[in-house]
BAPAVO-520474 format. One line per 4 residues: number of its first residue (from 0); their letters; for each residue y, x, z of N, C-alpha, C. Coordinates in steps of 0.001 Angstrom, whole numbers, plus 500000, padded with zeros to 6 digits. Each point is the difference from the previous one (the first is absolute). Layout:
BEGIN
NUM) a) Y/X/Z/Y/X/Z/Y/X/Z  ...
//
This chain:
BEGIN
0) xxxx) 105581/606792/907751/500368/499975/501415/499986/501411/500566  501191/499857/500305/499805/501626/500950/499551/500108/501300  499324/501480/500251/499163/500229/501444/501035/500632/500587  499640/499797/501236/500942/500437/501088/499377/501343/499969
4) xxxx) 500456/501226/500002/499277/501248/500240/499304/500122/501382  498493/500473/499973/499506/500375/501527/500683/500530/500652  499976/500047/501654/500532/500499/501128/499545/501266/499755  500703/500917/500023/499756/501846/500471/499509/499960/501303
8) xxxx) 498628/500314/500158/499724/500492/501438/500369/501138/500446  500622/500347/500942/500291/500876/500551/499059/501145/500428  500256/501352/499755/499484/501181/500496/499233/500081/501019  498594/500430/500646/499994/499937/500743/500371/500985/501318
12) xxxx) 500872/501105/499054/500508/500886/501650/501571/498782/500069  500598/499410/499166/501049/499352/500434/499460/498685/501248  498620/499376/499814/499798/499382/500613/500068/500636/501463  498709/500795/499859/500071/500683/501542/501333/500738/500657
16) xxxx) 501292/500261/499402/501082/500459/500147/500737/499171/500886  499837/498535/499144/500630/498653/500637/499281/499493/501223  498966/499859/499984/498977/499838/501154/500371/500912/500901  500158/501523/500300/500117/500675/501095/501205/499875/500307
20) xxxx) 501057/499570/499162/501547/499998/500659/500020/498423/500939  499118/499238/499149/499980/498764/500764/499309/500391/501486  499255/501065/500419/498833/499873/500772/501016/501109/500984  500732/500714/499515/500675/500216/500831/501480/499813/500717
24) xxxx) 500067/498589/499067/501667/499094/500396/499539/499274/501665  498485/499780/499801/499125/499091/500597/499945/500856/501717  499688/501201/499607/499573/501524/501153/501085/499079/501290  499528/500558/500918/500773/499749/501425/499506/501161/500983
28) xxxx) 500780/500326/501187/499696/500778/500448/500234/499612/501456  498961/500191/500728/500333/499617/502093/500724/501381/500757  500943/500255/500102/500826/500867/500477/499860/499890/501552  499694/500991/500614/500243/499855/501861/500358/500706/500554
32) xxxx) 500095/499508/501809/500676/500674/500795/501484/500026/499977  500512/499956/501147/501666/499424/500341/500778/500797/498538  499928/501289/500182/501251/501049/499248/499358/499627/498689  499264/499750/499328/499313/500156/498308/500633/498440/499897
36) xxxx) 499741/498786/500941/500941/498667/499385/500839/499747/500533  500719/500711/500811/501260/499557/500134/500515/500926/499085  500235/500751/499317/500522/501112/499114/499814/498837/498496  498850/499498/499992/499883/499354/498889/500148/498330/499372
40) xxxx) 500489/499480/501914/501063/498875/500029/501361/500306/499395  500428/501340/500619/501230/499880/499414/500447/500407/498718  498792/500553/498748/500231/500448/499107/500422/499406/498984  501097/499847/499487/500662/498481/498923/499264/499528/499352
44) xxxx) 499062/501462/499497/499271/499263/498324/498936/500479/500416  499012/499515/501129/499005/499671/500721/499491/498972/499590  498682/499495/498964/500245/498763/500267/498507/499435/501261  500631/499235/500684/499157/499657/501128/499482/498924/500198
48) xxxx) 498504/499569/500081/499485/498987/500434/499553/499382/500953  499739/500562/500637/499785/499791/501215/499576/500916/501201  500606/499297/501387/499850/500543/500717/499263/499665/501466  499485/500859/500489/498706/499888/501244/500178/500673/501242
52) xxxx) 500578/499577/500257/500414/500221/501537/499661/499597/501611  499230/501023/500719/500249/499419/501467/501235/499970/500858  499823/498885/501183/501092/499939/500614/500783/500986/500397  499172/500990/500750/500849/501099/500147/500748/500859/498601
56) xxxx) 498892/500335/498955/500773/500579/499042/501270/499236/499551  499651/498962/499949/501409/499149/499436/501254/500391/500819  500065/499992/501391/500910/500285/500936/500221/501816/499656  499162/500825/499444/500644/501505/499635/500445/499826/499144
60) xxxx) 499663/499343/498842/500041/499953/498115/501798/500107/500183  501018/498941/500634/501228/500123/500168/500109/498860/498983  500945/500249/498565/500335/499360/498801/499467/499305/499018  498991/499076/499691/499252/499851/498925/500586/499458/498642
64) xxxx) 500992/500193/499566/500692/500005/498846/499520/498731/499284  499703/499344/500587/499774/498475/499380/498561/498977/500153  499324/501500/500362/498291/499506/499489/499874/499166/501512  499249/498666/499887/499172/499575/500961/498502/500463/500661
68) xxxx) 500429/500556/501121/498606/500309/500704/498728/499150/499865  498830/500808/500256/499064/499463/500028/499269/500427/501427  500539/499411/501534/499578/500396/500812/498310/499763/500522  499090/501244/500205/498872/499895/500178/499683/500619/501116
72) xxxx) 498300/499406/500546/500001/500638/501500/499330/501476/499953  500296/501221/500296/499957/501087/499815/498260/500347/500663  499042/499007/499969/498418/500017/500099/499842/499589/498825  500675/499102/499423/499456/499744/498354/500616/500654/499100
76) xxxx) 501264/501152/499843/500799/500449/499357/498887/500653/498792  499270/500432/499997/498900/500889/499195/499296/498542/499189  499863/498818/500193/499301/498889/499606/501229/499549/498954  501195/500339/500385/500847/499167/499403/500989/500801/498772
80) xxxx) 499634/501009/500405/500639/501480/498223/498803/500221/499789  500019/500295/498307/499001/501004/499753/500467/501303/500446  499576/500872/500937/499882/501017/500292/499350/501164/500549  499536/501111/499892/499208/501227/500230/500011/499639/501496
84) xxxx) 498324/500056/500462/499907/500000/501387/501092/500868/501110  499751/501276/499055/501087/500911/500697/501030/500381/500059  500571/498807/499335/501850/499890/499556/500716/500259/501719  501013/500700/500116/500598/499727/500858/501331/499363/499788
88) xxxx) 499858/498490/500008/500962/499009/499816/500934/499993/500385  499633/499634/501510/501440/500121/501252/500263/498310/499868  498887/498937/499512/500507/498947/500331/500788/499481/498422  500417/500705/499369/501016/499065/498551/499264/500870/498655
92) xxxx) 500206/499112/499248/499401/500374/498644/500686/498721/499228  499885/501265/498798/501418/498791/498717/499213/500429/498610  499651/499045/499660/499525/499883/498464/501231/499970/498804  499990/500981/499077/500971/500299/498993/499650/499929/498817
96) xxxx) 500788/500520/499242/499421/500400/498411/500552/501476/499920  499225/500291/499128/500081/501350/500365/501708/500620/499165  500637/501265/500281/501513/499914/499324/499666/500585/498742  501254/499675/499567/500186/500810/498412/501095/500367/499902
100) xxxx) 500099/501710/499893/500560/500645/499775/500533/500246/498642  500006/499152/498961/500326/500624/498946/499253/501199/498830  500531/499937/499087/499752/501458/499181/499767/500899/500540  499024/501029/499444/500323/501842/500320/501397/500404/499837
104) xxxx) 500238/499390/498996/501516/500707/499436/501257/499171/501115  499821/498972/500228/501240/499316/500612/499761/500847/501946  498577/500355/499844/499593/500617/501793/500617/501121/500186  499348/500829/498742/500306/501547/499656/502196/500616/500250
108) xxxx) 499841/499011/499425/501703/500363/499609/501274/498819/500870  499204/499771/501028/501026/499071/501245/499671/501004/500843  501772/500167/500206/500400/500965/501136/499684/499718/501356  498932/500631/500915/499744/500061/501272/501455/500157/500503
112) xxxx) 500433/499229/501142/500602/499946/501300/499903/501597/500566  501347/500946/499714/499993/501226/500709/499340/500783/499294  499528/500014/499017/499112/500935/499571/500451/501275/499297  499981/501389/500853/500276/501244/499413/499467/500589/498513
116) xxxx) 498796/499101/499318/500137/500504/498886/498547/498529/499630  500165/499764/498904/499248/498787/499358/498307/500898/500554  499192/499116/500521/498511/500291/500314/499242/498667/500133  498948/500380/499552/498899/499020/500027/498482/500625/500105
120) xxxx) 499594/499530/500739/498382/500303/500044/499165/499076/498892  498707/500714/499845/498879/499653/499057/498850/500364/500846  499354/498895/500187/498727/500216/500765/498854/500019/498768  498622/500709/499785/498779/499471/499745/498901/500082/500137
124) xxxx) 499352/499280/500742/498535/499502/500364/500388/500023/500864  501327/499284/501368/500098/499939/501013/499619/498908/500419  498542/499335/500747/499841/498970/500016/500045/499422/501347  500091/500759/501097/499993/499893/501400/501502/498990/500316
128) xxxx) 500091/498777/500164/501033/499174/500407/501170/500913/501518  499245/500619/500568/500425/500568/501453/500799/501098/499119  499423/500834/499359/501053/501006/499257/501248/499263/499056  499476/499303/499366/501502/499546/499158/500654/499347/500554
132) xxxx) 499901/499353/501385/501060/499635/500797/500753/500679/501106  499256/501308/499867/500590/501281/500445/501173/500757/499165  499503/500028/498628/500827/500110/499001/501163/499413/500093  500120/498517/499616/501082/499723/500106/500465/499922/500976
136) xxxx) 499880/500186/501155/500934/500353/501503/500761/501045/499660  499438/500894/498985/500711/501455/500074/500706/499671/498802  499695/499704/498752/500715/499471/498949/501258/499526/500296  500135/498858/500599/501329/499396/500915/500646/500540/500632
140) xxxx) 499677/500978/500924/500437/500873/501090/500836/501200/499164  499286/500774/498995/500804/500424/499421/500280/499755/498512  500310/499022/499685/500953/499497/498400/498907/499741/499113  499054/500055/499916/499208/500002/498362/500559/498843/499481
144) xxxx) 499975/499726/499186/500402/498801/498560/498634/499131/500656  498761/500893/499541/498807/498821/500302/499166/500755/499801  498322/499534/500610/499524/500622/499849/498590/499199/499040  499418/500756/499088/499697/499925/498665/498243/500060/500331
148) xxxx) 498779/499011/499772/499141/500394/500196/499124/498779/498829  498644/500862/499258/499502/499248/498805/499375/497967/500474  500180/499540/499184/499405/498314/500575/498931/500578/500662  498762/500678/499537/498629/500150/500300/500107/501069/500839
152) xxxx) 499047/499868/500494/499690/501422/501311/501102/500248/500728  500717/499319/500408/500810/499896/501161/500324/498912/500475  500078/500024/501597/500349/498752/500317/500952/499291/499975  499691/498569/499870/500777/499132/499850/500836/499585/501314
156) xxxx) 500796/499237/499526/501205/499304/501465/499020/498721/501113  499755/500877/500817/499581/499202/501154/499892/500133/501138  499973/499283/501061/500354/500514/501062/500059/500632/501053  498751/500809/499516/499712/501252/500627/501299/500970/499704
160) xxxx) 500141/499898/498710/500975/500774/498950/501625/500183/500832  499647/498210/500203/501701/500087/500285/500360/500118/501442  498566/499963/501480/500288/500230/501087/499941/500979/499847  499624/501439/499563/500046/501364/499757/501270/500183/499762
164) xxxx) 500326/499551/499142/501909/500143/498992/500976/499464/500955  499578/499426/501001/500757/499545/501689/501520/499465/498780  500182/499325/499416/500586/498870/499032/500895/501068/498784  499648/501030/500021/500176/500725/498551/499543/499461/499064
168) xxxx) 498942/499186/499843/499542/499021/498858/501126/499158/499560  500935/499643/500642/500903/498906/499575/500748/500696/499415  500691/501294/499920/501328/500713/499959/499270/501078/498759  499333/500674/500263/499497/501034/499200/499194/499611/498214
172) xxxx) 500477/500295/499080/499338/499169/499048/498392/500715/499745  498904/499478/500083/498427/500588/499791/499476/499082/498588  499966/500824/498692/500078/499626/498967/498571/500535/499042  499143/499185/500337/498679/500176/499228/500354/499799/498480
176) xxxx) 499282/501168/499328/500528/500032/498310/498315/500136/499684  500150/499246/498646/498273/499829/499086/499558/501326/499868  500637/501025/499805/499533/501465/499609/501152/500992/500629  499774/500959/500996/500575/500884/500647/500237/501215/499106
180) xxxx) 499581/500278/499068/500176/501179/499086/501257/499460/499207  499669/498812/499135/501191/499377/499508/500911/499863/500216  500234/499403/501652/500840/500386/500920/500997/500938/500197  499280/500796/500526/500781/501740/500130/500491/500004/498767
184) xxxx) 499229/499967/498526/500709/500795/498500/501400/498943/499921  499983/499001/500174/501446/498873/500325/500915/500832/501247  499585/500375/500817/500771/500646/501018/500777/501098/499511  498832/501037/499415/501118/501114/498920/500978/499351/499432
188) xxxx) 499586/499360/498878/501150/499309/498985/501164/499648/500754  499977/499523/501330/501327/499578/501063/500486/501038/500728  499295/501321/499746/500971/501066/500366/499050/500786/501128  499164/499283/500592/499154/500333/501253/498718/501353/499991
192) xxxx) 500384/501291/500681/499261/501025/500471/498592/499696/500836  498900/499964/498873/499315/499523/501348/499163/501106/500318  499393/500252/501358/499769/500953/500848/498759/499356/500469  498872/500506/499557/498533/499908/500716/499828/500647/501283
196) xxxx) 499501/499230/501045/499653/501146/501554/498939/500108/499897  499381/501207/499697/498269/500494/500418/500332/501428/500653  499003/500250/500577/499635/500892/500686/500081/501721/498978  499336/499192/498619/499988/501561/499244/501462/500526/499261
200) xxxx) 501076/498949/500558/501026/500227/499393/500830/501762/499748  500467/500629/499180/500260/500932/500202/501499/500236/500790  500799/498820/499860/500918/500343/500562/500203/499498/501415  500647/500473/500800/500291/498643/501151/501251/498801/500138
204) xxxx) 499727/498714/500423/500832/498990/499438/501344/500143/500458  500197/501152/501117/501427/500227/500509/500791/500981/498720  499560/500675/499429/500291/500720/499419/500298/499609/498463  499132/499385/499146/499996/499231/499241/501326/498860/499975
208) xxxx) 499892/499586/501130/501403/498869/499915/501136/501018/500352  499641/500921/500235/501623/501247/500137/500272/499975/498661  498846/500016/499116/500434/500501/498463/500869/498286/499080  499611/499246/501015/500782/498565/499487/500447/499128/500793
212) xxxx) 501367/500778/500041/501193/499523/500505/500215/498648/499311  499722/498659/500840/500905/499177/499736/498920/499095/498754  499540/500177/499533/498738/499506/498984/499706/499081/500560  499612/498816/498911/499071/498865/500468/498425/500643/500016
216) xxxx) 499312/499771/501251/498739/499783/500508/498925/499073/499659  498924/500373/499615/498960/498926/500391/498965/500869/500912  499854/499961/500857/498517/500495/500893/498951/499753/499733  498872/500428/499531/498980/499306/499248/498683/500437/501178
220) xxxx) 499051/498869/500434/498815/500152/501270/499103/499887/499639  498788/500472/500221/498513/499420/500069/499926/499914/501469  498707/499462/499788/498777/499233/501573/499962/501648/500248  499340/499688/501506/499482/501245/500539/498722/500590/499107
224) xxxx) 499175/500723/499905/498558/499879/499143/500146/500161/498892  500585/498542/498969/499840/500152/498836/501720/500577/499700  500363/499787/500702/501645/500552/498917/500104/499575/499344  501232/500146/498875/500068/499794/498681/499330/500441/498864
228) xxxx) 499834/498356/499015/499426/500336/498941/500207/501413/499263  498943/500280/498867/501213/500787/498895/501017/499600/499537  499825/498985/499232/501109/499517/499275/501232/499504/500955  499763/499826/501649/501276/499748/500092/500810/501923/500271
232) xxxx) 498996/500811/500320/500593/501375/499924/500444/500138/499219  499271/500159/498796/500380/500437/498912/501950/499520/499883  499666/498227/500241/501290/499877/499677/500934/500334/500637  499954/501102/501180/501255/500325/501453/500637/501112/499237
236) xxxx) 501344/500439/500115/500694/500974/499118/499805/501184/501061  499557/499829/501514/499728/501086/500619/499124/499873/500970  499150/500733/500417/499002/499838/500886/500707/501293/501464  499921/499058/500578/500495/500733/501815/499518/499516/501062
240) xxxx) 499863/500808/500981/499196/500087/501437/501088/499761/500840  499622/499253/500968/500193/500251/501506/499766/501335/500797  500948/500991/500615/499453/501381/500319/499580/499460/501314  499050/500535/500452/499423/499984/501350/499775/501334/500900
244) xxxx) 499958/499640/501126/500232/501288/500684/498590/500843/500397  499096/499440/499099/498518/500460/500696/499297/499345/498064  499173/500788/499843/498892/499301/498794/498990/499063/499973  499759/499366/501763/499648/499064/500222/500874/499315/500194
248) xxxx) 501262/499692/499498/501112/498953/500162/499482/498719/498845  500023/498608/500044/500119/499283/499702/500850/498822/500255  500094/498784/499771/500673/499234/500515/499161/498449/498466  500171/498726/501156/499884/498661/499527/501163/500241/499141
252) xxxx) 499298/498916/498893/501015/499802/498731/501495/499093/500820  499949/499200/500560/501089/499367/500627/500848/501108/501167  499508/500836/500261/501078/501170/500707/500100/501175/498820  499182/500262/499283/500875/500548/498800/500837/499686/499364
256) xxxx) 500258/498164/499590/500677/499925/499168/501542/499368/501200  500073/499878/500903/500740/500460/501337/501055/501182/499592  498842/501414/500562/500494/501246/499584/500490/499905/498962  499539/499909/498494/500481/500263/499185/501407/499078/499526
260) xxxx) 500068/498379/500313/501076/499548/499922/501465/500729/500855  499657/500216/501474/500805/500857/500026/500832/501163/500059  499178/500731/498885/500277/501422/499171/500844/499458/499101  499563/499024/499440/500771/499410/498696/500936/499603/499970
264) xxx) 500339/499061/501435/501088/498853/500001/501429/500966/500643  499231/501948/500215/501319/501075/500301/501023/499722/499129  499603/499680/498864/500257/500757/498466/500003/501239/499596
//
């Protein structure tokens, strides 16, 4: 009689692999305030679950693209979302899943709307939600492809994120990758110059992009404090400054990378 051969148990990083993709099919996110869901009512491939609305917000909201309200009385509105005491709502909040943007490679290499020369930002250790939705205001504003920041130590899509991003979250692609070094060395291979901003840079970033006319970009950031790793320096093909008009000049990572997007987006 023949045996049926035992079952192969599976690996256990394949297990936990499958488990976190499940755990994050599952993820949802409470989005607020009028401009962050109405921007994200109308986004096609939004997907939306629900929505929480007071009377009055409902009467600003305008369009709700299909979803049925959930009208609540604006003394219990905080009882009835999970949300941060100090959210400033405005009355509506919309529970989502969070988007997916696709590949590095399919993000990297889709042509921005207007864009004077292919650019993309790389954030790392940017973890402040208020800055990366500063980011992408400016990302959008002027052309980036998308902007590029590691799964870990940066924040995730929420709605702090996306009332900051005043509905650049919907339009702008923000593409968390497992390893940011890996990242960038995939970015070379696609053709992409990438350009570290620190302070000890020797060159300045106006000048530097004089020397590359027309080149694909990546902008590469650290946090205020810690900056960038080594290894993501190491991996920048040039290190350049912001010139300032005084040696006490500084500037927040979200108005640097402002400035520096539009140095870049000259060509």
């Amino acid at each position: 009689m023949n045996e049926r051969p035992a079952k192969q148990k599976k690996p256990t990083w394949v297990i936990d692999k499958e488990r976190a993709r499940r755990a994050a099919a599952a993820e949802t996110v409470w989005l607020f305030g009028l401009h962050a869901v109405r921007d994200a009512l109308a986004n096609p491939v939004r997907e939306r679950l629900r929505l929480v609305v007071t009377r009055n917000a409902l009467d600003r909201l305008g369009v709700l693209h299909g979803m049925t309200p959930e009208i609540t009385d604006p003394r219990v509105f905080g009882k009835t979302v999970p949300l941060a005491p100090d959210s400033v709502h405005q009355g509506a909040a919309l529970e989502v899943k969070p988007l997916r943007w696709g590949s590095l490679s399919e993000v990297a290499l889709r042509a921005a709307p207007g864009e004077a020369r292919p650019l993309l930002v790389a954030l790392d250790r940017v973890t402040d939600p208020h800055n990366i939705g500063a980011i992408l205001r400016s990302a959008e504003v002027f052309g980036a492809r998308a902007v590029i920041a590691p799964a870990r130590h940066s924040a995730p899509e929420t709605g702090a994120l996306a009332k900051t991003a005043s509905g650049a979250l919907e339009r702008q692609p923000y593409l968390r990758v497992p390893n940011l070094a890996e990242a960038l060395n995939q970015l070379k291979g696609m053709g992409f110059t990438l350009i570290g901003l620190d302070g000890t840079g020797d060159t300045s970033l106006p000048d530097l992009l004089a020397d590359l006319p027309g080149r694909a970009i990546c902008l590469v950031m650290g946090a205020e404090g810690p900056g960038m790793r080594d290894l993501t320096l190491k991996s920048c093909d040039h290190i350049a400054r912001i010139p300032f008009a005084a040696d006490f000049g500084s500037l927040n990572v979200s108005n640097a990378a402002a400035v520096a997007l539009y140095a870049a987006a000259r060509g």
